[in-house]
Biopython code that builds the backbone (N, CA, C, O; Angstrom):
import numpy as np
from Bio.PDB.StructureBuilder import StructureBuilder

atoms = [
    (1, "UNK", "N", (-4.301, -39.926, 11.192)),
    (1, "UNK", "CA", (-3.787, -39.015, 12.201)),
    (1, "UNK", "C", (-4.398, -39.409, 13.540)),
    (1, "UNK", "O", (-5.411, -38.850, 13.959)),
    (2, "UNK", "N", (-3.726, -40.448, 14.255)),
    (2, "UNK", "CA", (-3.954, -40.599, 15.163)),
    (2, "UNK", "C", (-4.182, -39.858, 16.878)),
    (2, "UNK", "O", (-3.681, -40.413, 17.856)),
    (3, "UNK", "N", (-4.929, -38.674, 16.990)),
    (3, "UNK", "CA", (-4.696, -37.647, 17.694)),
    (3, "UNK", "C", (-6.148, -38.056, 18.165)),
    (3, "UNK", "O", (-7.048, -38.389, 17.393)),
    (4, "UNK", "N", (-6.246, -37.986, 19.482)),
    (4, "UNK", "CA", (-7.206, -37.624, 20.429)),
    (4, "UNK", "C", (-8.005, -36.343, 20.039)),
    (4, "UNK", "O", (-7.478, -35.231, 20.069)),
    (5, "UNK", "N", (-9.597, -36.596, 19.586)),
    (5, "UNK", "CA", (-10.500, -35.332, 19.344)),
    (5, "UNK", "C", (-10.373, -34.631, 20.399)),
    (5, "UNK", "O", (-10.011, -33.491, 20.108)),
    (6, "UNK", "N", (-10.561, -34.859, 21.953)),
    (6, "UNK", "CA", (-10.354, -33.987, 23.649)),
    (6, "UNK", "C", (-8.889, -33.446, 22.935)),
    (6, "UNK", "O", (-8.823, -32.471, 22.186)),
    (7, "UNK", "N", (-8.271, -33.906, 23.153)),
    (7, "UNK", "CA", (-6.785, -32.914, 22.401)),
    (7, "UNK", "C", (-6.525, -31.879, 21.845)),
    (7, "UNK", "O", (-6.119, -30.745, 22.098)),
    (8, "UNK", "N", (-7.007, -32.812, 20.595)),
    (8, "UNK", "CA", (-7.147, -31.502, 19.220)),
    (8, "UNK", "C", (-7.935, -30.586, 19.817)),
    (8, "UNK", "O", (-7.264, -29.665, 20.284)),
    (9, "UNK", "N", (-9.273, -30.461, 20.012)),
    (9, "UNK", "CA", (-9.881, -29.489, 20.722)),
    (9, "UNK", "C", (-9.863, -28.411, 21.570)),
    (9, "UNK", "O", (-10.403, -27.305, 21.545)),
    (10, "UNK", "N", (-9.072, -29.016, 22.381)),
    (10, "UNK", "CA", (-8.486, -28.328, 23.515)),
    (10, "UNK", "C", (-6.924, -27.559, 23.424)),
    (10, "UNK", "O", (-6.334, -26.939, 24.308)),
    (11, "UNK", "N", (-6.545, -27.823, 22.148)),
    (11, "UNK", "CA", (-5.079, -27.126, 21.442)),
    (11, "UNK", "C", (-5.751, -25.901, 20.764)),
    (11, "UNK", "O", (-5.226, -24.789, 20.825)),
    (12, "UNK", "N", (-7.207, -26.182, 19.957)),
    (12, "UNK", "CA", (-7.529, -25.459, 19.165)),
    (12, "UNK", "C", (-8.490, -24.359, 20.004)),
    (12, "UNK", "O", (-8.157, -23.178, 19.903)),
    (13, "UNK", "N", (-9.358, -24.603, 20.613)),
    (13, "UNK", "CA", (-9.702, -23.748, 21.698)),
    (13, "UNK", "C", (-8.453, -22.776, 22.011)),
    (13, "UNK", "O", (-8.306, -21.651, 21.532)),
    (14, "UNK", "N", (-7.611, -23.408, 22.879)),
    (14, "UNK", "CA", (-6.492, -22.663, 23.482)),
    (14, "UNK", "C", (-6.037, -21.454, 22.719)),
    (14, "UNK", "O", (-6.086, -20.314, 23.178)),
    (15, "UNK", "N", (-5.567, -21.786, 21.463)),
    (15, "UNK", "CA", (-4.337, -21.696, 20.597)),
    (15, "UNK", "C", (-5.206, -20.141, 19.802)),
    (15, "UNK", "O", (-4.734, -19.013, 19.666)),
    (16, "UNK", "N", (-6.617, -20.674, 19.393)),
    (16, "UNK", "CA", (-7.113, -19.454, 19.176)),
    (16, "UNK", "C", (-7.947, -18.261, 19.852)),
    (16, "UNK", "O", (-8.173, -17.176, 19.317)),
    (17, "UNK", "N", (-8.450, -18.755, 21.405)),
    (17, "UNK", "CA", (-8.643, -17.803, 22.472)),
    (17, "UNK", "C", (-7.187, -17.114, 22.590)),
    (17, "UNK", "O", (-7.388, -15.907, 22.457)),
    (18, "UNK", "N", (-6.172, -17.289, 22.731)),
    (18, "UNK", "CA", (-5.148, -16.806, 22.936)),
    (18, "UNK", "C", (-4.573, -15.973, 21.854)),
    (18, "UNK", "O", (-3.936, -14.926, 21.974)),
    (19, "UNK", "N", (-4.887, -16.579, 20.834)),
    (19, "UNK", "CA", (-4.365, -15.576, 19.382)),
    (19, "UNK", "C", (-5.360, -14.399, 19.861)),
    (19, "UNK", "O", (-4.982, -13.565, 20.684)),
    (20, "UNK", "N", (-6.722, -14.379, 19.268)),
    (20, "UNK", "CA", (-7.846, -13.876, 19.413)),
    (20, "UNK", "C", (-7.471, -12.118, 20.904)),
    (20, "UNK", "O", (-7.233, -10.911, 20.872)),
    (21, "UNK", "N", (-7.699, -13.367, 22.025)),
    (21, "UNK", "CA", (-7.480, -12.394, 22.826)),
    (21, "UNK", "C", (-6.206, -11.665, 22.961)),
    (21, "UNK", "O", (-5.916, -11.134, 24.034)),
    (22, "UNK", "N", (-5.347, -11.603, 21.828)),
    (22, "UNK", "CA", (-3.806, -10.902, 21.429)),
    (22, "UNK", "C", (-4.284, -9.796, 20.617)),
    (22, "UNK", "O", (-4.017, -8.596, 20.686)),
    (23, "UNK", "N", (-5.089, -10.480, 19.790)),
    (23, "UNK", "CA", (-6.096, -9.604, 18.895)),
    (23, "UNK", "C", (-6.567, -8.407, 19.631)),
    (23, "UNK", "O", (-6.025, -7.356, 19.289)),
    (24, "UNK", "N", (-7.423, -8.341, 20.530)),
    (24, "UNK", "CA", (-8.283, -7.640, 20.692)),
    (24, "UNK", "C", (-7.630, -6.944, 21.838)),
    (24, "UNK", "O", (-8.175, -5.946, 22.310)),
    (25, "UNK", "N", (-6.369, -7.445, 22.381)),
    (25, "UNK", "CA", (-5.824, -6.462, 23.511)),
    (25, "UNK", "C", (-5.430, -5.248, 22.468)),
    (25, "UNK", "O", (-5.683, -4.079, 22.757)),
    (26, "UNK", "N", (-4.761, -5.635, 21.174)),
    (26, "UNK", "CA", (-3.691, -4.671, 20.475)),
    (26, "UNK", "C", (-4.727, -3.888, 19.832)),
    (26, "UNK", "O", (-4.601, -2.687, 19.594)),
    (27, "UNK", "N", (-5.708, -4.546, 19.566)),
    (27, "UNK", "CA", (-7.194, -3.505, 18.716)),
    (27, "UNK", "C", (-7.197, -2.420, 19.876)),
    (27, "UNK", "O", (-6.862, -1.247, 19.712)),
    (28, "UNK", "N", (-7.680, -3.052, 21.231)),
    (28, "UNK", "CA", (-8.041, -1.918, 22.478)),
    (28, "UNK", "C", (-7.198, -1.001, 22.554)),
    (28, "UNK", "O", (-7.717, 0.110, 22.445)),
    (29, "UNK", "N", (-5.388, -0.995, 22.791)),
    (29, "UNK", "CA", (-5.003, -0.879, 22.779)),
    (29, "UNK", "C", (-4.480, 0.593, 21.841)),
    (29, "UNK", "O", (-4.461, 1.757, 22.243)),
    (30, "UNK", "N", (-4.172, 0.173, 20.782)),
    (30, "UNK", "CA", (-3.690, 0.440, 19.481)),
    (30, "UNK", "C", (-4.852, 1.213, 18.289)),
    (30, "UNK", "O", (-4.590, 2.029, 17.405)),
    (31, "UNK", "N", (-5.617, 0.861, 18.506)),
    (31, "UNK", "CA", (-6.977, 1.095, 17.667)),
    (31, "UNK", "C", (-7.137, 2.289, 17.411)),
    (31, "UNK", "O", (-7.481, 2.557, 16.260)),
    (32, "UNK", "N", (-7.005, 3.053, 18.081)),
    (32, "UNK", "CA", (-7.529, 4.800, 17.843)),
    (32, "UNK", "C", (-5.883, 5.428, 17.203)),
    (32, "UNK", "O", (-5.852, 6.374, 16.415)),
    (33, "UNK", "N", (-4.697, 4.776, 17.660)),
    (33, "UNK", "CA", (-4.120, 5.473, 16.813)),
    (33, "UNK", "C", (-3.998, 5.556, 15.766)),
    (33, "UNK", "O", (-3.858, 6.615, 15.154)),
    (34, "UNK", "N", (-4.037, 3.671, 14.971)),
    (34, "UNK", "CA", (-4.114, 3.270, 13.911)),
    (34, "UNK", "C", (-5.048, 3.725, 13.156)),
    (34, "UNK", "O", (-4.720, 3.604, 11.976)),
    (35, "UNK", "N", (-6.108, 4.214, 13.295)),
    (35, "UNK", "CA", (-7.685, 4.944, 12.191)),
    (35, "UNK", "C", (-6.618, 6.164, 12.674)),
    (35, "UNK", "O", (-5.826, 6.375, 11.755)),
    (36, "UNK", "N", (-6.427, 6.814, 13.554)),
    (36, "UNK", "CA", (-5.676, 8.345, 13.347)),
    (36, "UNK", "C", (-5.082, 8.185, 12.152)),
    (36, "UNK", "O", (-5.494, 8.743, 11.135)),
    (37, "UNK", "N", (-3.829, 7.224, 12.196)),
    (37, "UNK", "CA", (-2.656, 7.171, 11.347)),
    (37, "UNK", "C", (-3.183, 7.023, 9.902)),
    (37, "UNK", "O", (-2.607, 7.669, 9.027)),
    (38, "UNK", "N", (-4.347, 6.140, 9.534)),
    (38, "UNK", "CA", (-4.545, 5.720, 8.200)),
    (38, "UNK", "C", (-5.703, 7.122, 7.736)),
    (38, "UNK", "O", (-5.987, 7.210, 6.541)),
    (39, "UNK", "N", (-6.269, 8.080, 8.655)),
    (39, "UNK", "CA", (-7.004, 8.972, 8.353)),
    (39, "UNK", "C", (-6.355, 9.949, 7.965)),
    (39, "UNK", "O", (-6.917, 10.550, 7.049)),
    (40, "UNK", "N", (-5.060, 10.510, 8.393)),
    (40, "UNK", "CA", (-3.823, 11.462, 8.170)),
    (40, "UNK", "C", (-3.282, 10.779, 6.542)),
    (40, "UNK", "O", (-3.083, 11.422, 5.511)),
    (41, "UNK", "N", (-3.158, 9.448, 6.734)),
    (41, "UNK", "CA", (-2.090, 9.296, 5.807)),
    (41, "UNK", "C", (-2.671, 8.036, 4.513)),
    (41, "UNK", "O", (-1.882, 7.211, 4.053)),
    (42, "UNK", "N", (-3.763, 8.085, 4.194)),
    (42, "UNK", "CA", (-4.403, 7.074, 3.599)),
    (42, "UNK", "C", (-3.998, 6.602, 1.989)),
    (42, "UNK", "O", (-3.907, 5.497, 1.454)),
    (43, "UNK", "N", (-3.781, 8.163, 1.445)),
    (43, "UNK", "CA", (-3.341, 7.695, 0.205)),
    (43, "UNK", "C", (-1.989, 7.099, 0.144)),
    (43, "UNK", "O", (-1.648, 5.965, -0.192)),
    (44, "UNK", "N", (-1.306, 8.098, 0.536)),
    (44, "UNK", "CA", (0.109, 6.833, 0.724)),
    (44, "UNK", "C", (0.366, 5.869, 0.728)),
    (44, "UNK", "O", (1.202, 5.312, 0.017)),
    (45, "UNK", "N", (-0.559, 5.262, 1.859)),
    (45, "UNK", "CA", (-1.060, 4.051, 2.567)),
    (45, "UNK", "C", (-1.472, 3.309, 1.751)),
    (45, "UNK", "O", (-1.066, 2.154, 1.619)),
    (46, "UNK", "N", (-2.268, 3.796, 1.128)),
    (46, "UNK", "CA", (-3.400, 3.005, 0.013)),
    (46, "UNK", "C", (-2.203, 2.496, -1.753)),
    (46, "UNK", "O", (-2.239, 1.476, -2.441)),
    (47, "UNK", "N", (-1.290, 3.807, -1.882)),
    (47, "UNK", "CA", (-0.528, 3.384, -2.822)),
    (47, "UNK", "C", (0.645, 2.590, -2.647)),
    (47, "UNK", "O", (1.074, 1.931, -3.595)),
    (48, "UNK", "N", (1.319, 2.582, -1.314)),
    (48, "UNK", "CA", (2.190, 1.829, -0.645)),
    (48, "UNK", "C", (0.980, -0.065, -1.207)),
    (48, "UNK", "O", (1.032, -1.025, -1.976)),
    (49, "UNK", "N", (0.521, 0.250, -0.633)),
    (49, "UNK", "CA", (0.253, -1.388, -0.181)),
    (49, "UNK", "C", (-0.728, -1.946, -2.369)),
    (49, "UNK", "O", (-0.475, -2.991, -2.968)),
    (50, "UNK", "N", (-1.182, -1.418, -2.613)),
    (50, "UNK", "CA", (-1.507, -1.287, -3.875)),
    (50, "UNK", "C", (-0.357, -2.225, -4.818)),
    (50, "UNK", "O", (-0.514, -3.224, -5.520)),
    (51, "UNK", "N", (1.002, -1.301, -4.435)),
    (51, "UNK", "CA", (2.321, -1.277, -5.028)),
    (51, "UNK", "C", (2.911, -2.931, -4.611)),
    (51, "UNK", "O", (3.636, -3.633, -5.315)),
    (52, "UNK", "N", (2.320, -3.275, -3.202)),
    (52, "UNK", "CA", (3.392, -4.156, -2.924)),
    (52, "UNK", "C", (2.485, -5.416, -3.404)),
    (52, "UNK", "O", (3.039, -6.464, -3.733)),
    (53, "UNK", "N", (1.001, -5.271, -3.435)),
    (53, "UNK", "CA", (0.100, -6.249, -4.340)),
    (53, "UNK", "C", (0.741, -6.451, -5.675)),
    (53, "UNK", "O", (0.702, -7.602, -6.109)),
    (54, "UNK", "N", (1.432, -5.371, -6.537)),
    (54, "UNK", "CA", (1.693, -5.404, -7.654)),
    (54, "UNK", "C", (2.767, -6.269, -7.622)),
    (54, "UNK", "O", (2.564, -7.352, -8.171)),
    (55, "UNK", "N", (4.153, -6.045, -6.995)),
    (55, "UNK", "CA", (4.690, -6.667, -6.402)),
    (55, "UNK", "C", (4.871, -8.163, -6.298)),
    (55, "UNK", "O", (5.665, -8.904, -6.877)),
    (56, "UNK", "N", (3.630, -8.496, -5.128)),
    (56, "UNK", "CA", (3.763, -9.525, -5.338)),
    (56, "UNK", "C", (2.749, -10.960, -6.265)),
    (56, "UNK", "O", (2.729, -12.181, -6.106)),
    (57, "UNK", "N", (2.157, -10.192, -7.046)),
    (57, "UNK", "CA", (1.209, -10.915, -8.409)),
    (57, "UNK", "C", (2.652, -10.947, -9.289)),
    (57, "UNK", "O", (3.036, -12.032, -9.725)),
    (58, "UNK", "N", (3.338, -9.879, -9.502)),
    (58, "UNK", "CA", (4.584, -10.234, -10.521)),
    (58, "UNK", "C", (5.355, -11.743, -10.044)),
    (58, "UNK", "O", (5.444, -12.715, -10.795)),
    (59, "UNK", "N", (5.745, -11.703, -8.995)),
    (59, "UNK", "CA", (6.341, -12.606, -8.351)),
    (59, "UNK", "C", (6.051, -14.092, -8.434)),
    (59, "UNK", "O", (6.601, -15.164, -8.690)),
    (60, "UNK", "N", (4.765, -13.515, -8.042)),
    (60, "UNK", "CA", (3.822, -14.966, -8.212)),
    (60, "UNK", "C", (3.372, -15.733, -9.551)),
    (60, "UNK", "O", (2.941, -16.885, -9.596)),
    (61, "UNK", "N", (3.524, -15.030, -10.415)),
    (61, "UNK", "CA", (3.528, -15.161, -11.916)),
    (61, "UNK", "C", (5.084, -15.660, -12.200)),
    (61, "UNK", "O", (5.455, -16.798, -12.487)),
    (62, "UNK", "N", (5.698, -14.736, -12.071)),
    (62, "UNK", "CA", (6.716, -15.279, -12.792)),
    (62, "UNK", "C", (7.544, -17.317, -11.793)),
    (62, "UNK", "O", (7.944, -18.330, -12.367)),
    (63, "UNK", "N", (7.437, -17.013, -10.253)),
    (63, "UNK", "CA", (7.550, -18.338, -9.817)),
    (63, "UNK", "C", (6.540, -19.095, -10.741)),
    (63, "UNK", "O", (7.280, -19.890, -11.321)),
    (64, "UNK", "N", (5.720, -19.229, -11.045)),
    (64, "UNK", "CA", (4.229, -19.953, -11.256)),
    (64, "UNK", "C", (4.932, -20.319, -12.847)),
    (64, "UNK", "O", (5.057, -21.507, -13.146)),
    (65, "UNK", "N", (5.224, -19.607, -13.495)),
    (65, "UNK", "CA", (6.027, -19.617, -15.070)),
    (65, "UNK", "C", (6.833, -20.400, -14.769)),
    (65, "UNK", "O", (6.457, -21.553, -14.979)),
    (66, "UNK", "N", (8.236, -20.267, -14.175)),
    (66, "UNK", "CA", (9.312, -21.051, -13.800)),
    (66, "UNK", "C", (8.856, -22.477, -13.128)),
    (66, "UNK", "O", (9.463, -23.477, -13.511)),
    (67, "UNK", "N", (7.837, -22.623, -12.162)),
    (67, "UNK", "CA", (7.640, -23.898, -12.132)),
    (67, "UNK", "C", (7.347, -24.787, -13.266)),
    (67, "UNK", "O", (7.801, -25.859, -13.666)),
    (68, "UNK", "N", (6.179, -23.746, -13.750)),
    (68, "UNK", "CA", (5.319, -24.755, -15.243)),
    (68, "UNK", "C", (6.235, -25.087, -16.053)),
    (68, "UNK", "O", (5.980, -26.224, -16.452)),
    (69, "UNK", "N", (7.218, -24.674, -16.532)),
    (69, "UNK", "CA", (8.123, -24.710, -17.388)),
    (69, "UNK", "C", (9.151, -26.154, -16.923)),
    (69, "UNK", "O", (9.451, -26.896, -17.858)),
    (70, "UNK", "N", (9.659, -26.522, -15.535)),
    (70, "UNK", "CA", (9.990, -27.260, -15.201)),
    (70, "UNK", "C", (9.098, -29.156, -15.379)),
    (70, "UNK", "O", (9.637, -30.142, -14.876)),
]
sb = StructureBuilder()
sb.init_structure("model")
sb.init_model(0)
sb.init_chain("A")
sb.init_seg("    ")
for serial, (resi, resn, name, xyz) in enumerate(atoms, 1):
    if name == "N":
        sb.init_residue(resn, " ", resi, " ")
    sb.init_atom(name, np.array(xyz, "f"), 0.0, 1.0, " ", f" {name:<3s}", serial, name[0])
structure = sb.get_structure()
């Protein structure tokens, strides 16, 4: 992979100050409603996302079967 280390560096710097600081505007931002929202509504929350783990381990099993089998 012929790529300039100054390059790469300077993509990767960039690429994740910029993610990062996307991050932390929407945390500042967003933050107090989101602990509101999951403090009101946690079990739900907690069985919603539980459910979609279940979800997707089935999924992943059964692709994972269908490959091996191939």
């Amino acid at each position: 992979m012929q790529y300039s280390r100054k390059k790469f560096l300077a993509a990767l710097v960039i690429g994740r100050g910029l993610r990062y600081s996307i991050d932390a505007g929407l945390g500042f931002r967003y933050g107090s409603h989101v602990l509101r929202f999951f403090s009101q509504y946690y079990k739900p929350a907690l069985a919603i996302l539980i459910g979609l783990a279940v979800i997707g381990a089935v999924l992943s099993l059964v692709q994972y079967l269908r490959y091996k089998k191939k």
